[in-house]
PyMOL Python script that loads the backbone (N, CA, C, O; Angstrom):
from pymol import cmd

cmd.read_pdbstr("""\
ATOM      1  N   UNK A   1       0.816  -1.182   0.000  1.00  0.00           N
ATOM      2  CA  UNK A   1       0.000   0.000   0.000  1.00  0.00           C
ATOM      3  C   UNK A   1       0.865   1.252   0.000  1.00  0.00           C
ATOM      4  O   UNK A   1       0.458   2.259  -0.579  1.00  0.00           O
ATOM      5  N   UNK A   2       2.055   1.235   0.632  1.00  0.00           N
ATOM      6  CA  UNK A   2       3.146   2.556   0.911  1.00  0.00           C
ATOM      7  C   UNK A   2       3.386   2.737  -0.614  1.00  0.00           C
ATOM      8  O   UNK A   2       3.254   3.783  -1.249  1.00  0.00           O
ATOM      9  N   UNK A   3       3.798   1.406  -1.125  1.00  0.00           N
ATOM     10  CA  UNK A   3       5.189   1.997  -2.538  1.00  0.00           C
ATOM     11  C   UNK A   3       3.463   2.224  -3.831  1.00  0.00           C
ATOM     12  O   UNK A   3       3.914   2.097  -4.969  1.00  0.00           O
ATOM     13  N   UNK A   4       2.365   2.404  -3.890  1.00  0.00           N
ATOM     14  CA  UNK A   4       1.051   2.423  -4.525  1.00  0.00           C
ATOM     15  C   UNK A   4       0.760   3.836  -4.380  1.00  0.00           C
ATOM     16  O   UNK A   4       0.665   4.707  -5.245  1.00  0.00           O
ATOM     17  N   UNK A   5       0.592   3.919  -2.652  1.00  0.00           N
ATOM     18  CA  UNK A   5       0.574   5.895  -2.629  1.00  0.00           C
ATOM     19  C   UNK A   5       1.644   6.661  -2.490  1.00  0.00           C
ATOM     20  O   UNK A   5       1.581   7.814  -2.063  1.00  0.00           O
ATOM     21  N   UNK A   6       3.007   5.917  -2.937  1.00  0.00           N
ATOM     22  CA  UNK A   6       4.004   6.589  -3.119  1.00  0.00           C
ATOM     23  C   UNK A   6       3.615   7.401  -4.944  1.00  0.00           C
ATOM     24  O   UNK A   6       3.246   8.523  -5.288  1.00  0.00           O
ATOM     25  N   UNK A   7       3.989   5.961  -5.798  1.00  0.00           N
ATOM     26  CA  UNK A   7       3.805   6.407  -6.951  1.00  0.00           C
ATOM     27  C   UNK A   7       2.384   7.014  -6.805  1.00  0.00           C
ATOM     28  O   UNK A   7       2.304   8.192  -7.152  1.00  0.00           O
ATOM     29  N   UNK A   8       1.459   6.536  -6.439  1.00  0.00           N
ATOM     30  CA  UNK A   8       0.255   8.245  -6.989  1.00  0.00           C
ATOM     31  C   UNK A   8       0.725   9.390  -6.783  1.00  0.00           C
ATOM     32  O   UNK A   8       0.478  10.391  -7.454  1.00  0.00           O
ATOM     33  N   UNK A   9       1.690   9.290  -5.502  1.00  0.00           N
ATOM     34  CA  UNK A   9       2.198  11.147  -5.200  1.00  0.00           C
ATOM     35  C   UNK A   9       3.148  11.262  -5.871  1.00  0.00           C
ATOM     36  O   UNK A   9       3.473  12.448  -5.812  1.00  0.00           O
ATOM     37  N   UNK A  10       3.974  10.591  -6.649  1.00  0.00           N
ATOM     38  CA  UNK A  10       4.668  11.028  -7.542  1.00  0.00           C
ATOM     39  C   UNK A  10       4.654  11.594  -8.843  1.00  0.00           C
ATOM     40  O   UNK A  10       5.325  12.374  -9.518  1.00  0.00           O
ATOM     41  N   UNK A  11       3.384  10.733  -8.956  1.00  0.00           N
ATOM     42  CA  UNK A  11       2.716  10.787 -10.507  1.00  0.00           C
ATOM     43  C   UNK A  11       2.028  11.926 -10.521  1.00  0.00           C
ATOM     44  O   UNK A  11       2.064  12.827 -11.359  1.00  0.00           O
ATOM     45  N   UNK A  12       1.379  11.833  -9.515  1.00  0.00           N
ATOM     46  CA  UNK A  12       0.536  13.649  -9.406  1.00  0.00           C
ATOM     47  C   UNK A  12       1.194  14.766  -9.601  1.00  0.00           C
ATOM     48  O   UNK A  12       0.781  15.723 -10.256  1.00  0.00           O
ATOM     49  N   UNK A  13       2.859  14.631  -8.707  1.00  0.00           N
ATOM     50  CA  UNK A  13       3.234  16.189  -8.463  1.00  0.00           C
ATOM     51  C   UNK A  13       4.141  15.998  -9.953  1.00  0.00           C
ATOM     52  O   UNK A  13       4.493  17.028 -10.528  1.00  0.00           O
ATOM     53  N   UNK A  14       4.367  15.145 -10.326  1.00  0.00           N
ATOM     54  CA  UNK A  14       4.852  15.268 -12.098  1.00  0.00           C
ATOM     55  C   UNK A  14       3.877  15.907 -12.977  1.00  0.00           C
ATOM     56  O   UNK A  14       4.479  16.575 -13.818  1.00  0.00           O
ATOM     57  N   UNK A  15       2.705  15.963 -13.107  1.00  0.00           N
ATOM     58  CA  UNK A  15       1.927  16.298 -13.763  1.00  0.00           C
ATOM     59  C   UNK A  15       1.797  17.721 -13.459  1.00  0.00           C
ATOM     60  O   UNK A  15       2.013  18.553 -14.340  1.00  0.00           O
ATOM     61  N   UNK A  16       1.448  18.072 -12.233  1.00  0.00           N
ATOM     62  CA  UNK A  16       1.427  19.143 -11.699  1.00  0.00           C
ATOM     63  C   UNK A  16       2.570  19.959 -12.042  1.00  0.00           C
ATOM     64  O   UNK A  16       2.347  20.959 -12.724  1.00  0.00           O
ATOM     65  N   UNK A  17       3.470  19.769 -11.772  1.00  0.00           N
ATOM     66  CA  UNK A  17       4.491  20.612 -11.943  1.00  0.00           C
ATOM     67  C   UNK A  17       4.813  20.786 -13.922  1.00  0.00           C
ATOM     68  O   UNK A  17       5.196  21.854 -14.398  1.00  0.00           O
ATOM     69  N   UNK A  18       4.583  19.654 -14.700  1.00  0.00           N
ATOM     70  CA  UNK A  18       4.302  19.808 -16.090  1.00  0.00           C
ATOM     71  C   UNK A  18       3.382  20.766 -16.304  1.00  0.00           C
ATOM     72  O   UNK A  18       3.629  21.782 -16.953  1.00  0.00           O
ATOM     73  N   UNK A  19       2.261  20.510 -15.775  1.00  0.00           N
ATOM     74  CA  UNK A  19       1.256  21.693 -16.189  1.00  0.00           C
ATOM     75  C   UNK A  19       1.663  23.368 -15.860  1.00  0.00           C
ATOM     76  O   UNK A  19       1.355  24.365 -16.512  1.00  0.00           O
ATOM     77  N   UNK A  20       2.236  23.287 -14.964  1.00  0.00           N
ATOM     78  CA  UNK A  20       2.865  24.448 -13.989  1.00  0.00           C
ATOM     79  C   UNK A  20       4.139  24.947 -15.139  1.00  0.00           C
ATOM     80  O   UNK A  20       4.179  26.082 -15.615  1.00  0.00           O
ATOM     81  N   UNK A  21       4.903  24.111 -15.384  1.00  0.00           N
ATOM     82  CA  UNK A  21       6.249  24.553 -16.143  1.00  0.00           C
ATOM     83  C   UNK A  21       5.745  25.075 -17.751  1.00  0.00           C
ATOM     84  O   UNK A  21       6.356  25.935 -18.385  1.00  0.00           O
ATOM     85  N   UNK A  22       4.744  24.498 -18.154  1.00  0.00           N
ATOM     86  CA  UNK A  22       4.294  24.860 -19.026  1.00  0.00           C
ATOM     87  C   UNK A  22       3.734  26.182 -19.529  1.00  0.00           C
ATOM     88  O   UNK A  22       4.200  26.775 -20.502  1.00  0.00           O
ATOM     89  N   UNK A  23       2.372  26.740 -18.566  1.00  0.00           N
ATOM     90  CA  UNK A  23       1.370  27.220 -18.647  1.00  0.00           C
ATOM     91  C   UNK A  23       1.980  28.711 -17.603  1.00  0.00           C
ATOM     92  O   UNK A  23       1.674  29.890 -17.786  1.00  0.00           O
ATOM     93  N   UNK A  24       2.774  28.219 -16.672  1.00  0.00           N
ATOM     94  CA  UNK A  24       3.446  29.620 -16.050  1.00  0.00           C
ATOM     95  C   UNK A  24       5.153  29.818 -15.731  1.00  0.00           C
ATOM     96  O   UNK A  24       5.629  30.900 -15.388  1.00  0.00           O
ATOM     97  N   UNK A  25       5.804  28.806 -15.877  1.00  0.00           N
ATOM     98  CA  UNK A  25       7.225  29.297 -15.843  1.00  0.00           C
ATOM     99  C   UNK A  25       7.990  29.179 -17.403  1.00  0.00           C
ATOM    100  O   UNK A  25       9.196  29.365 -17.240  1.00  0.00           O
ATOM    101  N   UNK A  26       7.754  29.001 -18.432  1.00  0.00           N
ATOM    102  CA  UNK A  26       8.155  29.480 -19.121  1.00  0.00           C
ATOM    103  C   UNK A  26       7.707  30.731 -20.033  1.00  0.00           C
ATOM    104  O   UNK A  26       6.586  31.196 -19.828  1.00  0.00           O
ATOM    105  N   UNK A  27       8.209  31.081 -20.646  1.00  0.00           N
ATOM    106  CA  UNK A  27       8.372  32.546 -21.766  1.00  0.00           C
ATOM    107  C   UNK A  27       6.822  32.505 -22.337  1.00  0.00           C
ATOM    108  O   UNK A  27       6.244  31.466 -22.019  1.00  0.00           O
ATOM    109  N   UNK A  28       6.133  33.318 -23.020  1.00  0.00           N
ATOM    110  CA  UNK A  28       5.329  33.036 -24.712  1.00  0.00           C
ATOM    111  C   UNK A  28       6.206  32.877 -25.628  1.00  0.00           C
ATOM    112  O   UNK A  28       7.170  33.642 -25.644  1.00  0.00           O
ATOM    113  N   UNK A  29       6.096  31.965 -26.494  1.00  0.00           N
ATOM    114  CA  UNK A  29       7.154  31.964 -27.559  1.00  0.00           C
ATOM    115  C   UNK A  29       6.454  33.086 -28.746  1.00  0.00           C
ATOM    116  O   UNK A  29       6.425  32.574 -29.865  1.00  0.00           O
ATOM    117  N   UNK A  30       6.242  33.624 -28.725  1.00  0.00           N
ATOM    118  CA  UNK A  30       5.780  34.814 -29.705  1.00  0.00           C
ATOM    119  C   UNK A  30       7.009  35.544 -29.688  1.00  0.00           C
ATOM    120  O   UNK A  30       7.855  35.456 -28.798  1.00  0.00           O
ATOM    121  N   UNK A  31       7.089  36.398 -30.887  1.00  0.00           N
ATOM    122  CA  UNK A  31       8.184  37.754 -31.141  1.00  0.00           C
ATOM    123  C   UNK A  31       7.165  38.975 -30.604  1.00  0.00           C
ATOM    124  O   UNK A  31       5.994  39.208 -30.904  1.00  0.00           O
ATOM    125  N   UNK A  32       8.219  39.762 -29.553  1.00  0.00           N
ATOM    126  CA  UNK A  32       7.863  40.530 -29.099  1.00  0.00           C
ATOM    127  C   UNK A  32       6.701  40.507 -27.745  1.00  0.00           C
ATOM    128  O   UNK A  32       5.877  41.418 -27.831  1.00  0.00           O
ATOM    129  N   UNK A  33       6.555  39.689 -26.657  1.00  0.00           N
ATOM    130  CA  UNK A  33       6.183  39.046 -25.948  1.00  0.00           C
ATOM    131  C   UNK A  33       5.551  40.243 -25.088  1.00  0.00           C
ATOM    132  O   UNK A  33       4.421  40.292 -24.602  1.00  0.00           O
ATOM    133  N   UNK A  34       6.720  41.325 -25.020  1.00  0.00           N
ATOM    134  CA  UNK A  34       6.479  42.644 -23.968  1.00  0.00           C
ATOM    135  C   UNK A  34       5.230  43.298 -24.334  1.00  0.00           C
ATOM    136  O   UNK A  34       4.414  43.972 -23.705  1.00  0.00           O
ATOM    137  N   UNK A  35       5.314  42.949 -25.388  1.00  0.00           N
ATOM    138  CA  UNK A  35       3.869  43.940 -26.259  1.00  0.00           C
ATOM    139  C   UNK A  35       2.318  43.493 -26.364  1.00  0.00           C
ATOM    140  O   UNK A  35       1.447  44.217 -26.847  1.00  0.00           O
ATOM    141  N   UNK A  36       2.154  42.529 -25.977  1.00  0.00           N
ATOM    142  CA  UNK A  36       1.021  41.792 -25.549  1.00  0.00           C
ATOM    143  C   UNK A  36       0.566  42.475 -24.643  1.00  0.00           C
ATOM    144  O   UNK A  36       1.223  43.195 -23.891  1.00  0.00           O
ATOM    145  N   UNK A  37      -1.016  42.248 -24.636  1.00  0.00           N
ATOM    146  CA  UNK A  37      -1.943  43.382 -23.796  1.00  0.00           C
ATOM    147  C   UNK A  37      -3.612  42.895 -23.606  1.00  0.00           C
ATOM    148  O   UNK A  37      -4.409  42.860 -24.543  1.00  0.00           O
ATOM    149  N   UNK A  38      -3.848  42.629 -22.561  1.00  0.00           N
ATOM    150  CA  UNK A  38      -5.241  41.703 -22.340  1.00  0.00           C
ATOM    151  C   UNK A  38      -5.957  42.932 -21.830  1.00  0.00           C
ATOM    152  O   UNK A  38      -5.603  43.905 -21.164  1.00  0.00           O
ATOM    153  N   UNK A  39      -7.394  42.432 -22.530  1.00  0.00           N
ATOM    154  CA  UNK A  39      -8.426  43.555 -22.409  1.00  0.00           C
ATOM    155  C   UNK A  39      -9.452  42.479 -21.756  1.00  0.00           C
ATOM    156  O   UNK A  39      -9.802  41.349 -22.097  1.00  0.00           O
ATOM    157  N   UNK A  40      -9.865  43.545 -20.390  1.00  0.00           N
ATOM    158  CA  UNK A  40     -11.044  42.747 -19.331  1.00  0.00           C
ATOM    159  C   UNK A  40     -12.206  43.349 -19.304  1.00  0.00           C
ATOM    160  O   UNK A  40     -12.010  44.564 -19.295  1.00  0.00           O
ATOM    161  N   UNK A  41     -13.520  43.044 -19.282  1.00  0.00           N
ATOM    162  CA  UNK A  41     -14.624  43.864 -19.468  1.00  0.00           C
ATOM    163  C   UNK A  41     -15.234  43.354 -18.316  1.00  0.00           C
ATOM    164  O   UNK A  41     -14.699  42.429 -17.704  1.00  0.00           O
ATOM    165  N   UNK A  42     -16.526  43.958 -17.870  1.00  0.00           N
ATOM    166  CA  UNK A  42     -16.638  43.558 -16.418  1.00  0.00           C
ATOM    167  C   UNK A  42     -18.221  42.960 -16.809  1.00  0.00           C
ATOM    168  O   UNK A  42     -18.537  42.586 -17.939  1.00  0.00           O
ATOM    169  N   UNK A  43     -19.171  42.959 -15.558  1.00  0.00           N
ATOM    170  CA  UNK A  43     -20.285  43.053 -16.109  1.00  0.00           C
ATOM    171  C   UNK A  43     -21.211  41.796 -15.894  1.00  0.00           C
ATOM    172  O   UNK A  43     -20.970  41.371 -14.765  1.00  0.00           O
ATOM    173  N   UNK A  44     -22.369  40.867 -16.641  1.00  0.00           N
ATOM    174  CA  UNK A  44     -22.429  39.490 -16.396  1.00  0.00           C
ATOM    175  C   UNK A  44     -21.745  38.361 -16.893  1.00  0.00           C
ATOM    176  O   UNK A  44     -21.666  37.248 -16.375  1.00  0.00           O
ATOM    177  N   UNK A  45     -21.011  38.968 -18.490  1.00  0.00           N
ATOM    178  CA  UNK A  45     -20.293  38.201 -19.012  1.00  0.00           C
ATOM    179  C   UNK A  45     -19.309  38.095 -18.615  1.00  0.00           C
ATOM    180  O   UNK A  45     -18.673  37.649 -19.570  1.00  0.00           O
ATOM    181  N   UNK A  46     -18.311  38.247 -17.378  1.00  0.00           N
ATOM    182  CA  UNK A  46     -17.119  38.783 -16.871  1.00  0.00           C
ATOM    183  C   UNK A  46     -16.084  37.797 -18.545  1.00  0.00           C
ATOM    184  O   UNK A  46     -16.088  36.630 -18.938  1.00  0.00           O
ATOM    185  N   UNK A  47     -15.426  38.975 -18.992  1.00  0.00           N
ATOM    186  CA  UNK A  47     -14.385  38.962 -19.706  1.00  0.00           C
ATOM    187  C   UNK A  47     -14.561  38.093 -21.429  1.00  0.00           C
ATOM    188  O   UNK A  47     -13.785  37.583 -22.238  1.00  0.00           O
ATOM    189  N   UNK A  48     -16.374  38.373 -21.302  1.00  0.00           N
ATOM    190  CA  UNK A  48     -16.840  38.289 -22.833  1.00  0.00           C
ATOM    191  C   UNK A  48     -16.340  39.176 -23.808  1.00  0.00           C
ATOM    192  O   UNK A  48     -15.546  39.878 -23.184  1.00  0.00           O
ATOM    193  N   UNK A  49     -16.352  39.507 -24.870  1.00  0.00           N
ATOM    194  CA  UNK A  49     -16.449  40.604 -25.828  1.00  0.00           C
ATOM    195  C   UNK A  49     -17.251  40.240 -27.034  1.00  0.00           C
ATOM    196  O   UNK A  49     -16.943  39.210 -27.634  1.00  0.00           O
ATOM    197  N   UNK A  50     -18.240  40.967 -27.452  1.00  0.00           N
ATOM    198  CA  UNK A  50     -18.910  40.332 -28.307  1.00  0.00           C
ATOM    199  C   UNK A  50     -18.081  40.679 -30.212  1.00  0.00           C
ATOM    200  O   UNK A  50     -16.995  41.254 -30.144  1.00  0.00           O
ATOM    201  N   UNK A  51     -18.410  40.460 -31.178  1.00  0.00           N
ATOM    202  CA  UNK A  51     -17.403  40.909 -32.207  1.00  0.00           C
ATOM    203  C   UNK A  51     -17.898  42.257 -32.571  1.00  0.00           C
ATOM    204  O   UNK A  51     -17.131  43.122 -32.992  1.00  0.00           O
ATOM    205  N   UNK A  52     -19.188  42.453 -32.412  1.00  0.00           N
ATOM    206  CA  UNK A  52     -19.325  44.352 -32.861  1.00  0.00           C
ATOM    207  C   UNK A  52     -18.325  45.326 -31.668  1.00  0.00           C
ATOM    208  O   UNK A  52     -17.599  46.291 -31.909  1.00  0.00           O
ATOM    209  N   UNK A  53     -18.529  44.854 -30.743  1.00  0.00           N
ATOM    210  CA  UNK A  53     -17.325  45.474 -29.819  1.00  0.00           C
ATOM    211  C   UNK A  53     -16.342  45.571 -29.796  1.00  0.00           C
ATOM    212  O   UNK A  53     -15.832  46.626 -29.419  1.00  0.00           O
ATOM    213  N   UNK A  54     -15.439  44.267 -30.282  1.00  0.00           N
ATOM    214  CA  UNK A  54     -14.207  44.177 -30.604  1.00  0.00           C
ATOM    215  C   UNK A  54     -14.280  44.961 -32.341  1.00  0.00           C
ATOM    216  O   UNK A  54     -13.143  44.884 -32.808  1.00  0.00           O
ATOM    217  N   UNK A  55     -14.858  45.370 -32.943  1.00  0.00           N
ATOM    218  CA  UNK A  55     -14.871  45.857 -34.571  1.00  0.00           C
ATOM    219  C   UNK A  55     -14.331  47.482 -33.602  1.00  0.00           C
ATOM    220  O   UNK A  55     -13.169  47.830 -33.390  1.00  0.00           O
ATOM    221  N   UNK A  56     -15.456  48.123 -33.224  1.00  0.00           N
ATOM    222  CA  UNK A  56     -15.700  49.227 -32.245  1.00  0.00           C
ATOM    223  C   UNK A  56     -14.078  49.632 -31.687  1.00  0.00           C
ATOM    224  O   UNK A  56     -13.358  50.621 -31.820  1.00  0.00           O
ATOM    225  N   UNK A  57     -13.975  48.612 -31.158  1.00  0.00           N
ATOM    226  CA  UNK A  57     -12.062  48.908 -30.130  1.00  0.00           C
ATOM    227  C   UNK A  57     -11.388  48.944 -31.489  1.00  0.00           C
ATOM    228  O   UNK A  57     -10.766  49.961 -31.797  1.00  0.00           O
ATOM    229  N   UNK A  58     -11.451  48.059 -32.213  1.00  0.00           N
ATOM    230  CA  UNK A  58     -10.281  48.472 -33.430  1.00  0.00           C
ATOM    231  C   UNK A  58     -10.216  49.418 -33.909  1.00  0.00           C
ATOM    232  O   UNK A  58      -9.176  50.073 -33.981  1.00  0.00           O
ATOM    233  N   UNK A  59     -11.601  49.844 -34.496  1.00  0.00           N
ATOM    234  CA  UNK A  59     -11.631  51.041 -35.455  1.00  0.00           C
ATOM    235  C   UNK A  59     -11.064  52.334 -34.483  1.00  0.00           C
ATOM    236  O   UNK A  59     -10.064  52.962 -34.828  1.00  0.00           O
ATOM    237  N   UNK A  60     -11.666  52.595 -33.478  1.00  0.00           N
ATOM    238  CA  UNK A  60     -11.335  53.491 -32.417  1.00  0.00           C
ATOM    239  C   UNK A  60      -9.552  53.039 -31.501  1.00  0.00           C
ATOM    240  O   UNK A  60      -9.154  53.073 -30.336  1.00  0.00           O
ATOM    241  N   UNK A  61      -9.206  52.820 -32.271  1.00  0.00           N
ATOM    242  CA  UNK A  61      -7.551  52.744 -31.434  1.00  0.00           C
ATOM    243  C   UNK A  61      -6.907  53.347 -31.800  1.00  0.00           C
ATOM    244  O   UNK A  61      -6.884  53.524 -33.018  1.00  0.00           O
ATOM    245  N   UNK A  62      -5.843  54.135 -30.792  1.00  0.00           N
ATOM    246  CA  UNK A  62      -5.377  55.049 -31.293  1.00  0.00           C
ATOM    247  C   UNK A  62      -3.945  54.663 -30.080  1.00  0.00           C
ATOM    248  O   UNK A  62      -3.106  55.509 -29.769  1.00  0.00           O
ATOM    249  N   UNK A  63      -3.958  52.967 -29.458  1.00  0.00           N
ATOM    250  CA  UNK A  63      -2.842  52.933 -28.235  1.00  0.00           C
ATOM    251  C   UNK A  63      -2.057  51.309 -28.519  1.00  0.00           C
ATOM    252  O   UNK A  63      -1.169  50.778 -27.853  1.00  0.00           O
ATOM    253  N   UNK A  64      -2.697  50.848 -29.639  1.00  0.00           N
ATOM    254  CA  UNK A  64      -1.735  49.334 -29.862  1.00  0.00           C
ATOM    255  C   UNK A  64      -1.681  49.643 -31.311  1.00  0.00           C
ATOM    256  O   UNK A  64      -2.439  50.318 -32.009  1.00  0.00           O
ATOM    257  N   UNK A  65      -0.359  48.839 -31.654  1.00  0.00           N
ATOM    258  CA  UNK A  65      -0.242  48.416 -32.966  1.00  0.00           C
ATOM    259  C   UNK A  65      -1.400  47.793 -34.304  1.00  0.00           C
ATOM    260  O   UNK A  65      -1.703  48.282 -35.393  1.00  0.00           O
ATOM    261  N   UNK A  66      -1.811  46.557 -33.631  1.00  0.00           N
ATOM    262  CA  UNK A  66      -2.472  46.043 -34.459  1.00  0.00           C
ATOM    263  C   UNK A  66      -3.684  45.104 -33.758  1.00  0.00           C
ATOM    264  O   UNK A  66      -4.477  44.488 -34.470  1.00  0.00           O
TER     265      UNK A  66
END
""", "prot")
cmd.dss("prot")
cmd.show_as("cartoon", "prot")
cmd.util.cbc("prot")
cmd.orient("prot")
């Protein structure tokens, strides 16, 4: 029973820490990484945007590239 819930706790914190090394300690591999910029809207949809809205932010930008 020891060396059974050994490997489950091993197997778990491998995964864990994969998901972890993945998703938050490494880079974005994109060019230009610094320049990335997340837009949050509040509201019932918390952090919906519908596409006439997002048309709306584009046409009206005048603070990102593209």
């Amino acid at each position: 029973m020891a060396i059974a819930t050994l490997a489950v706790a091993i197997g778990a914190n491998a995964v864990v820490f994969s998901a972890l090394n993945a998703l938050l300690l490494r880079p974005l591999n994109v060019p230009q990484s610094e320049s990335l910029y997340g837009l949050q809207f509040g509201g019932a949809h918390r952090g919906a945007l519908s596409y006439p809205n997002y048309v709306d932010l584009q046409d009206r930008n005048r603070s990102f590239d593209g």
